[in-house]
C-alpha positions in Angstrom: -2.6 -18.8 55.2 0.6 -20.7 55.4 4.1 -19.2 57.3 7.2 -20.9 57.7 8.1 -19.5 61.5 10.3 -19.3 64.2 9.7 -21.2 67.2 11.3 -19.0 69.9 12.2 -21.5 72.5 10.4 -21.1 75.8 12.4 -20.8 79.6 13.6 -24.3 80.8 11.1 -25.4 83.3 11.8 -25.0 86.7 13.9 -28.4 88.5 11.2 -30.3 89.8 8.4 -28.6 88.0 5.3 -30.7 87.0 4.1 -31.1 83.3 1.7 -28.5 81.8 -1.7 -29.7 81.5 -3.9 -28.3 79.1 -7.7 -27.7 79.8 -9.5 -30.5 78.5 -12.8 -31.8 77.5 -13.1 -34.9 79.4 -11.7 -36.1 82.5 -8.9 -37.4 81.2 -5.7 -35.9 81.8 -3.0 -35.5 79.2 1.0 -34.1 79.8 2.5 -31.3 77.4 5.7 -29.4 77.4 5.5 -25.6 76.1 8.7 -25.6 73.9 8.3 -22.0 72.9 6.3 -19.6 70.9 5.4 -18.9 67.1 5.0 -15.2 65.8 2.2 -14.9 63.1 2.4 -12.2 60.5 -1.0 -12.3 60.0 -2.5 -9.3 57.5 -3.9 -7.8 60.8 -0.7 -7.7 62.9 1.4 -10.6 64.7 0.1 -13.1 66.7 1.6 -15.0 69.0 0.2 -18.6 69.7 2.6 -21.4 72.2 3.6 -24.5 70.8 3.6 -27.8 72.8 4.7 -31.1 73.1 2.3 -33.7 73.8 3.9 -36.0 76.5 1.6 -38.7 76.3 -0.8 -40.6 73.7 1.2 -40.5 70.8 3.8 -37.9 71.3 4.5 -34.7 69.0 4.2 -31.5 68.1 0.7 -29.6 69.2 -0.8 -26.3 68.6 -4.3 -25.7 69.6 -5.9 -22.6 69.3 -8.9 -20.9 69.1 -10.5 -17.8 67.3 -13.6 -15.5 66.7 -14.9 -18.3 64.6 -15.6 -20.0 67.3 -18.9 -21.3 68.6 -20.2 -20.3 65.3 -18.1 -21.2 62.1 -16.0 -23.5 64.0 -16.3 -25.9 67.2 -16.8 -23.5 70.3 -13.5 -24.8 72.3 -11.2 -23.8 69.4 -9.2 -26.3 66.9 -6.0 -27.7 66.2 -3.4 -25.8 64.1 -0.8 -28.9 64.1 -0.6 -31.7 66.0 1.8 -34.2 64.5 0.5 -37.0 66.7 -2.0 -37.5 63.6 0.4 -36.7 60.9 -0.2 -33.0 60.7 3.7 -32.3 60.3 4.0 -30.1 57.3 7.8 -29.6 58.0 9.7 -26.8 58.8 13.9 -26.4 59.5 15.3 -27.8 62.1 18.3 -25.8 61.6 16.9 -22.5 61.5 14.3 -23.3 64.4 11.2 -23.3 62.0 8.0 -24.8 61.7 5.6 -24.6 58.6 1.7 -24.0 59.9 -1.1 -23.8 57.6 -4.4 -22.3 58.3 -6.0 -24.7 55.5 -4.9 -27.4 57.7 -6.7 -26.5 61.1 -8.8 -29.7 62.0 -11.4 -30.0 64.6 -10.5 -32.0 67.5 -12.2 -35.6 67.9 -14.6 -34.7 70.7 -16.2 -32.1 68.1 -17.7 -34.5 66.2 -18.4 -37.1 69.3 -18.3 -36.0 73.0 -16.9 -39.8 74.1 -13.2 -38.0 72.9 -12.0 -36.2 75.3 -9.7 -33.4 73.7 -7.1 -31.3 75.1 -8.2 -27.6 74.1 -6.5 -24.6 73.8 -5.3 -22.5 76.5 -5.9 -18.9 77.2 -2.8 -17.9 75.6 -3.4 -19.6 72.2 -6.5 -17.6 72.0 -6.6 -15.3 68.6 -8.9 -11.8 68.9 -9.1 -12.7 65.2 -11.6 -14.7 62.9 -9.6 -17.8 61.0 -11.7 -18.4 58.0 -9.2 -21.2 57.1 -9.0 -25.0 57.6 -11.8 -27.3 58.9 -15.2 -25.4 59.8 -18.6 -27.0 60.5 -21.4 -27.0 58.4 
């Protein structure tokens, strides 16, 4: 489940505008940017998830997201589809606007595996109505 895809660059923000902040599962807060949008062409029909820019921590690309799988196959509050803050960068052109995601590659975020981590999760708009039987799963 791999695509090379366009990220279609998202509105400027507004002058003055705060940062995005993501729903989270601590209490800690953490600062993204929505730099646009990546259309899927899964088998299904295309999907649209957002693609952010994590402000703070370590910086980077980020793409949470979550699916059918989840709660079940997967953790309940969704995984992580790229987030280059932990290396996940499987390129992409910068001239054409593309990123490369991989399915195989989804992770579980930290706060999976212990709830001291607090995660940023996915928003509602990086919500699939699909099942991703791809990438990192538990069990």
């Amino acid at each position: 489940m791999r695509f090379e895809v366009a990220v279609e660059p998202a509105p400027p923000p507004m002058p003055g505008a705060l940062a995005l902040e993501l729903p989270n599962s601590g209490t800690d807060t953490l600062s993204f940017t929505r730099l646009g949008r990546i259309e899927i062409p899964f088998r299904d029909g295309e999907r649209a998830l957002s693609v952010f820019w994590m402000a703070g921590y370590a910086g980077g690309l980020f793409v949470p997201f979550r699916d059918t799988t989840n709660g079940d196959e997967t953790y309940a509050a969704g995984r992580y589809l790229l987030d280059t803050a932990k290396g996940a960068d499987l390129g992409g052109d910068p001239e054409r606007g593309t990123i490369v995601v991989d399915f195989n590659f989804a992770t579980q975020p930290s706060c999976a595996f212990d709830p001291r981590w607090a995660c940023p999760l996915a928003p509602t708009e990086n919500r699939l109505d699909i099942a991703i039987r791809a990438g990192e799963r538990l069990g």
